[in-house]
DRENDO-1510 file (C-alpha; in Angstrom, 1 decimal, always signed):
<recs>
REC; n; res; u; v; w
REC; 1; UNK; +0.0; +0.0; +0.0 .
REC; 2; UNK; +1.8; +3.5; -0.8 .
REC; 3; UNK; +1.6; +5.7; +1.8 .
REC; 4; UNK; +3.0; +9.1; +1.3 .
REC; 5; UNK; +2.4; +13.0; +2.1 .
REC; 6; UNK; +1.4; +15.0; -1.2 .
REC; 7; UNK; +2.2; +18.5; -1.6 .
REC; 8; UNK; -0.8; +20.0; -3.0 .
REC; 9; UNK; -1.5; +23.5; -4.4 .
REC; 10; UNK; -5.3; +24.2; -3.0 .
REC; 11; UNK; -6.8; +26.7; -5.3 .
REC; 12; UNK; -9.2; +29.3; -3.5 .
REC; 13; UNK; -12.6; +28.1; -3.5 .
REC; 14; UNK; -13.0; +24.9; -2.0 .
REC; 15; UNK; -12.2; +23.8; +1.9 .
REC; 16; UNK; -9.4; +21.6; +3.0 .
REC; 17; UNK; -11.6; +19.2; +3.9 .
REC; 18; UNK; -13.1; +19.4; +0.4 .
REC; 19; UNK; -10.0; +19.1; -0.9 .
REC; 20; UNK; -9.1; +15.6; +1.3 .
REC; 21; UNK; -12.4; +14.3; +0.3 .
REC; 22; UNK; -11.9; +15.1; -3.7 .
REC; 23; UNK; -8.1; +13.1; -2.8 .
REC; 24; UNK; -9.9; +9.8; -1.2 .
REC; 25; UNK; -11.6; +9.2; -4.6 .
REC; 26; UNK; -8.0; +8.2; -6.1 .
REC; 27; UNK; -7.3; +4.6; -6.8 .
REC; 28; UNK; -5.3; +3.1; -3.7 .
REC; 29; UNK; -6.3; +5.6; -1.2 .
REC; 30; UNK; -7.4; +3.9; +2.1 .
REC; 31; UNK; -7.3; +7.0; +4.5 .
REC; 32; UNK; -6.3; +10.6; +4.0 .
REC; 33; UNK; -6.1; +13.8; +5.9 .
REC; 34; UNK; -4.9; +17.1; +6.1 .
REC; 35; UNK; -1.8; +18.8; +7.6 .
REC; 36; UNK; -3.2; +22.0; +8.1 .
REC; 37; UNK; -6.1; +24.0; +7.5 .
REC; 38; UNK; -6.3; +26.4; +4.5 .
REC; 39; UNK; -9.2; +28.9; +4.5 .
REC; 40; UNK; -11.6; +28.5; +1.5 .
REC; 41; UNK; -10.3; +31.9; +0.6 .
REC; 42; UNK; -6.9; +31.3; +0.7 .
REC; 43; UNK; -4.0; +29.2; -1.7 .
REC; 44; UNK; -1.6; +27.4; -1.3 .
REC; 45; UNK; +0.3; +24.6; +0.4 .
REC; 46; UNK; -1.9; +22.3; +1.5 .
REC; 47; UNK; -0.2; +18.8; +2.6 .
REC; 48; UNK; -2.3; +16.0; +2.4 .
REC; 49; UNK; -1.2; +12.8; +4.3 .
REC; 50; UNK; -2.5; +9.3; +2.2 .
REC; 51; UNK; -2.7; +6.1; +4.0 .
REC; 52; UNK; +0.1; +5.0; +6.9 .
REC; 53; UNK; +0.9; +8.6; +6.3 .
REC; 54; UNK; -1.9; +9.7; +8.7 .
REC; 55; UNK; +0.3; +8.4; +11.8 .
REC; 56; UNK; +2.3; +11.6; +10.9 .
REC; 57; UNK; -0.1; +14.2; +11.4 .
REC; 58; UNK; +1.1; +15.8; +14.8 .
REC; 59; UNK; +4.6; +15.8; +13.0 .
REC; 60; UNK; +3.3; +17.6; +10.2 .
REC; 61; UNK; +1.3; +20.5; +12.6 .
REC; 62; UNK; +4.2; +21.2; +14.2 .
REC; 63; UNK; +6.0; +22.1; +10.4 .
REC; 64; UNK; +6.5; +25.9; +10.7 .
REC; 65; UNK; +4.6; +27.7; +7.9 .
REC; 66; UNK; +5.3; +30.4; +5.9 .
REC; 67; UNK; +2.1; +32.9; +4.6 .
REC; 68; UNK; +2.0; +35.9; +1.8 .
REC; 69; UNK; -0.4; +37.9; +3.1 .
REC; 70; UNK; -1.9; +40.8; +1.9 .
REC; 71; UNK; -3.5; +43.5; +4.3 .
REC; 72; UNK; -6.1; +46.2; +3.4 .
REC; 73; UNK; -6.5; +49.1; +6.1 .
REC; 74; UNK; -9.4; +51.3; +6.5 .
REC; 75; UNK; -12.0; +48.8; +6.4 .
REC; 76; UNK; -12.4; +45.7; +9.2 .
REC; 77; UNK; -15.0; +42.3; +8.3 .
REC; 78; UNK; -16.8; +40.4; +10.4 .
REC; 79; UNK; -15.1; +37.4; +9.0 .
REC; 80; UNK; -11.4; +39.2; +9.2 .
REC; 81; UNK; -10.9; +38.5; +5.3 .
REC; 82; UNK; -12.6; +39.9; +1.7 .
REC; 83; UNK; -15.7; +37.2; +2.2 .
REC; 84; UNK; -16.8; +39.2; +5.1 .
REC; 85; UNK; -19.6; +42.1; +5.5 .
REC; 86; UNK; -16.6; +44.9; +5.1 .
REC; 87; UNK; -17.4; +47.6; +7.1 .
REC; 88; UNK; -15.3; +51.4; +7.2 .
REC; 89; UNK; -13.1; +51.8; +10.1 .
REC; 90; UNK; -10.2; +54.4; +10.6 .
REC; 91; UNK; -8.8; +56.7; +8.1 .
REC; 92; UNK; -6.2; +54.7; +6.0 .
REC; 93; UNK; -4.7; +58.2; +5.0 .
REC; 94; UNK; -3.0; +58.0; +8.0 .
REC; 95; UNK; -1.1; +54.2; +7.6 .
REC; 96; UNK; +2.5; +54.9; +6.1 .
REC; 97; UNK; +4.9; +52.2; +5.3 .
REC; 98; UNK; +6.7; +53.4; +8.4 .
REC; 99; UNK; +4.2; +52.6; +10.8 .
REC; 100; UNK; +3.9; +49.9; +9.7 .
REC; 101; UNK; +7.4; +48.6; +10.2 .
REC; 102; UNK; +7.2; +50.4; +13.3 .
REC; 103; UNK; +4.4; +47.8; +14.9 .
REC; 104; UNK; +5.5; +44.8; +13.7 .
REC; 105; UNK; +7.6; +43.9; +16.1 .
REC; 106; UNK; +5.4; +43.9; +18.8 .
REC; 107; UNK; +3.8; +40.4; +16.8 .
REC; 108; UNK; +7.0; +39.1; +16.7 .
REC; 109; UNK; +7.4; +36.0; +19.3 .
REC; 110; UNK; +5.1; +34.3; +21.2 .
REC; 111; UNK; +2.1; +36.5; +21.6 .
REC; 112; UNK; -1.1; +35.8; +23.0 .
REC; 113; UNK; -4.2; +35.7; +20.0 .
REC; 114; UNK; -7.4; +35.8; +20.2 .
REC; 115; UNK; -9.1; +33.3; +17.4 .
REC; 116; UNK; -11.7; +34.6; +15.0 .
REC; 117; UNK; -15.4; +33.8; +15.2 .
REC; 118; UNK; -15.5; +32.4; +11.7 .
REC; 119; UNK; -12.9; +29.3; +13.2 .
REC; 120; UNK; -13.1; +25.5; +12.8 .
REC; 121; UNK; -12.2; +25.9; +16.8 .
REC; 122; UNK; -14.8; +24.1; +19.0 .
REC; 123; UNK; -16.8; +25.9; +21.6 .
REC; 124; UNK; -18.8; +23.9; +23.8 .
REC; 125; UNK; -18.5; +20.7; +21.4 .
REC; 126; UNK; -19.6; +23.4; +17.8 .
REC; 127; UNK; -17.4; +24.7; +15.5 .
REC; 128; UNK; -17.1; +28.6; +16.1 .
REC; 129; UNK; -18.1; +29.2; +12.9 .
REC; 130; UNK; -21.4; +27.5; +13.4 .
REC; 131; UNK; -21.9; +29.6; +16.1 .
REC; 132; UNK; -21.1; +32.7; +14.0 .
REC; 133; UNK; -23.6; +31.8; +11.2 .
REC; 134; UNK; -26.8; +32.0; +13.1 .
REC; 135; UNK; -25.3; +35.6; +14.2 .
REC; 136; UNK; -24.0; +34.2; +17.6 .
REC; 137; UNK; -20.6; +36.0; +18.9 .
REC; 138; UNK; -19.4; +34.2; +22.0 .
REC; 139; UNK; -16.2; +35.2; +24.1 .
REC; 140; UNK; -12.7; +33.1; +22.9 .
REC; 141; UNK; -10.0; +32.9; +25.1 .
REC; 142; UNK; -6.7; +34.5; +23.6 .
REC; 143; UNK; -4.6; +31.3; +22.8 .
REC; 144; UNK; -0.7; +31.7; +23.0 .
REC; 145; UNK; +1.1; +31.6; +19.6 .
REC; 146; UNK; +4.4; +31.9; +17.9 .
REC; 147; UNK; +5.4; +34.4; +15.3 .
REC; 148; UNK; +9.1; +33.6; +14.3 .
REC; 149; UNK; +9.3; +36.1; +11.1 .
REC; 150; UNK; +7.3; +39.1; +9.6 .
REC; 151; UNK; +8.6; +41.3; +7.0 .
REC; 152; UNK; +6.7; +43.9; +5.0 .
REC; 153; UNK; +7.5; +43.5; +1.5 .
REC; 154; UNK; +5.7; +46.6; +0.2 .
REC; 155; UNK; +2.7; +49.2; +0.8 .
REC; 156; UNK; +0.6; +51.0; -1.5 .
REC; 157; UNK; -0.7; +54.3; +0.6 .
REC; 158; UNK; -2.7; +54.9; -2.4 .
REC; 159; UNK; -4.8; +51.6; -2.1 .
REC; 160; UNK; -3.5; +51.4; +1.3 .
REC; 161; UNK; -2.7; +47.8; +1.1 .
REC; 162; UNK; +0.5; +45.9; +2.4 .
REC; 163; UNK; +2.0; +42.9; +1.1 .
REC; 164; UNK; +4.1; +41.1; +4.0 .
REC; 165; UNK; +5.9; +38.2; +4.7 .
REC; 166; UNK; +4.8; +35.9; +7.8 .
REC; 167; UNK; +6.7; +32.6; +9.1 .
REC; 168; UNK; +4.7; +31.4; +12.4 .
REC; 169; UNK; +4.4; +28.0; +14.4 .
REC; 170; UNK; +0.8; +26.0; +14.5 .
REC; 171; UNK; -2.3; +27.5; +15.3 .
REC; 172; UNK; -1.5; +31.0; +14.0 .
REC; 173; UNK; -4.5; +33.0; +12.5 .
REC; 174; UNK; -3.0; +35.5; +9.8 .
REC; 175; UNK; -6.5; +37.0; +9.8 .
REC; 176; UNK; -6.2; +37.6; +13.7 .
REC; 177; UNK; -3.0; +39.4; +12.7 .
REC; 178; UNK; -4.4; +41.6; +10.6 .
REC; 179; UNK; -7.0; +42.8; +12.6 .
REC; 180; UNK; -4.6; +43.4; +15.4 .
REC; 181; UNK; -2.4; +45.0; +13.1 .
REC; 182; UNK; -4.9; +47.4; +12.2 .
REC; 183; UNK; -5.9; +47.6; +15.9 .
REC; 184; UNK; -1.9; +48.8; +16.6 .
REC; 185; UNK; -2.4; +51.5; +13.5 .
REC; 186; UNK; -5.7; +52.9; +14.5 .
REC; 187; UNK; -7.4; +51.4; +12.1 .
REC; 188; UNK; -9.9; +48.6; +10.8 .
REC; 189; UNK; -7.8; +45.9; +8.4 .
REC; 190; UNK; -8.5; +42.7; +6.9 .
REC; 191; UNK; -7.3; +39.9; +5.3 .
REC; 192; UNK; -7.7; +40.3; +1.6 .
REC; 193; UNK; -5.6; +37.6; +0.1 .
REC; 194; UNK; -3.2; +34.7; +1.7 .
REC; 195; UNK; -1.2; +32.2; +0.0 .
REC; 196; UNK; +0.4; +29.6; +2.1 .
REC; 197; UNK; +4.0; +29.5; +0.5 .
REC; 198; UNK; +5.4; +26.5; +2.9 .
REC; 199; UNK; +4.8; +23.9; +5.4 .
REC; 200; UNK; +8.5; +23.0; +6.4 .
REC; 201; UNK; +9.9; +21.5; +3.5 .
REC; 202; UNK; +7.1; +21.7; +1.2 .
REC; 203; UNK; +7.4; +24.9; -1.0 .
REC; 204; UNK; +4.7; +25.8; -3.0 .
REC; 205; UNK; +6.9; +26.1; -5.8 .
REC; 206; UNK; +6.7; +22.6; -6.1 .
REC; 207; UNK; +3.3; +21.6; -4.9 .
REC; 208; UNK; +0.7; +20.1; -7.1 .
REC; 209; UNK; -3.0; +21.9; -8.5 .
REC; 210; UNK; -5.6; +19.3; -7.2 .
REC; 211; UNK; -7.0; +19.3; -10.8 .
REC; 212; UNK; -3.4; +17.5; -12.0 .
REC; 213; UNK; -3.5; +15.2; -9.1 .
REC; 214; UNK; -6.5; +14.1; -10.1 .
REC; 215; UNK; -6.2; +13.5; -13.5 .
REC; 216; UNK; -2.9; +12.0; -13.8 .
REC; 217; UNK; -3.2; +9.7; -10.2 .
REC; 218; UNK; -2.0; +9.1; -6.9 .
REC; 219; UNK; +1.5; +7.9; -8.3 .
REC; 220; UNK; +2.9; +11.2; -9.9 .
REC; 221; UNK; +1.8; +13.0; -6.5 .
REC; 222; UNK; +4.1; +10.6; -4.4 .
REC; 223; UNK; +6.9; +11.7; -6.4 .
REC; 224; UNK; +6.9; +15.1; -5.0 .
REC; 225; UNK; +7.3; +13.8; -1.4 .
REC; 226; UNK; +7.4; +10.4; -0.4 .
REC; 227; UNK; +8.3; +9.1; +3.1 .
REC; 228; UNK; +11.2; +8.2; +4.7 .
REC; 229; UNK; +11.6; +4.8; +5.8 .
REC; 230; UNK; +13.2; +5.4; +9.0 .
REC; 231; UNK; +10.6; +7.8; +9.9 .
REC; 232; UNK; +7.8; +4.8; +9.7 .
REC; 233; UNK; +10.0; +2.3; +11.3 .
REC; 234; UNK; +10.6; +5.5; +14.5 .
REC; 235; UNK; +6.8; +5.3; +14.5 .
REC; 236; UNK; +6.0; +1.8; +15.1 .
REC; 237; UNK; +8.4; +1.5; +18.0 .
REC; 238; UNK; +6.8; +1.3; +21.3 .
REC; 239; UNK; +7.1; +4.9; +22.6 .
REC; 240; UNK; +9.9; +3.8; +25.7 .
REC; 241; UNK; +12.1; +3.0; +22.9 .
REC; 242; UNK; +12.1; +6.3; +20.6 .
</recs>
């Protein structure tokens, strides 16, 4: 049976559970799930672990993970990204490049986050974003997370978006950044785009669209990242002897 992870490209559109559940139709594939949530509006690296492969998935959470996410100011959404009711908040006009630089350090670390509403965290045994769909809004506890890297890569005062670089440990909500962000500035921000560039050493340069993975087979997705041995054969020791 071949048990592998696949690096997959997930389009914007569909969930990573949809995404997992498209991937079970392949011939020879037993079990499947993800490595990591993706938003349905965001792209990007989305590992998908087939078979024996599922053994791994605490390993493959703890993978750091690198984001390009793009941040508009002036506005916030009830969601924290562009499929939110967007609502104006703050005067962009005064957001300048550096400002921006100027606050990001303060995200840099391990920081305490509050999740969003519109989460796949449970609450009381429901998914928040259940919650949030019949209008509820219930109080989340701020959750510690780590940021190891963010770098603005550019801003455009006359859009006033910013383009910026984020490396961060599991359970990071880049949307939760950028409402903070905006918070720090004075002003409303969202989330308007996010591509997942890496999950340790999956690059999205090298990931595969679901649409090819699905044409061509489970066989030419293993080829972009199969296994180790000795990682399986580490796993089915008993745990005194790792």
């Amino acid at each position: 049976m071949t048990s592998g992870i696949l690096n997959v490209n997930k389009p914007v559109g569909p969930s990573s559970f949809a995404v997992v559940r498209n991937l079970r139709r392949l011939p020879g594939v037993l079990k499947a799930g993800h490595g990591g949530t993706l938003d349905p509006a965001a792209d990007g690296v989305l590992p998908i672990l087939i078979n024996a492969a599922t053994r791994l998935a605490d390993f493959v959470h703890e993978w750091p993970k690198t984001y390009m996410a793009t941040v508009t100011f002036g506005f916030t959404s009830d969601t924290g990204d562009r499929e939110g009711t967007l609502r104006p908040a703050g005067d962009p006009a005064t957001i300048t490049r550096a400002r921006i630089e100027a606050a990001l350090p303060a995200f840099i670390g391990r920081i305490e986050q509050v999740p969003p509403m519109y989460s796949a965290l449970k609450q009381g045994g429901e998914a928040l974003y259940r919650k949030a769909r019949r209008g509820e809004e219930v109080e989340r506890q701020a959750r510690p997370v780590e940021i190891h890297a963010i770098r603005l890569l550019d801003y455009d005062p006359g859009s006033a978006v910013a383009r910026l670089e984020v490396s961060s440990g599991r359970g990071m909500y880049v949307r939760s950044l950028a409402q903070d962000l905006g918070s720090a500035l004075g002003s409303g921000a969202y989330l308007s785009a996010l591509t997942r560039t890496a999950v340790g050493p999956l690059t999205v340069a090298d990931a595969v669209p679901v649409a090819t993975l699905t044409a061509a087979g489970l066989a030419m997705g293993m080829i972009i990242f199969i296994i180790v041995r000795w990682l399986m054969r580490f796993l089915r020791r008993p745990k005194g002897r790792r």
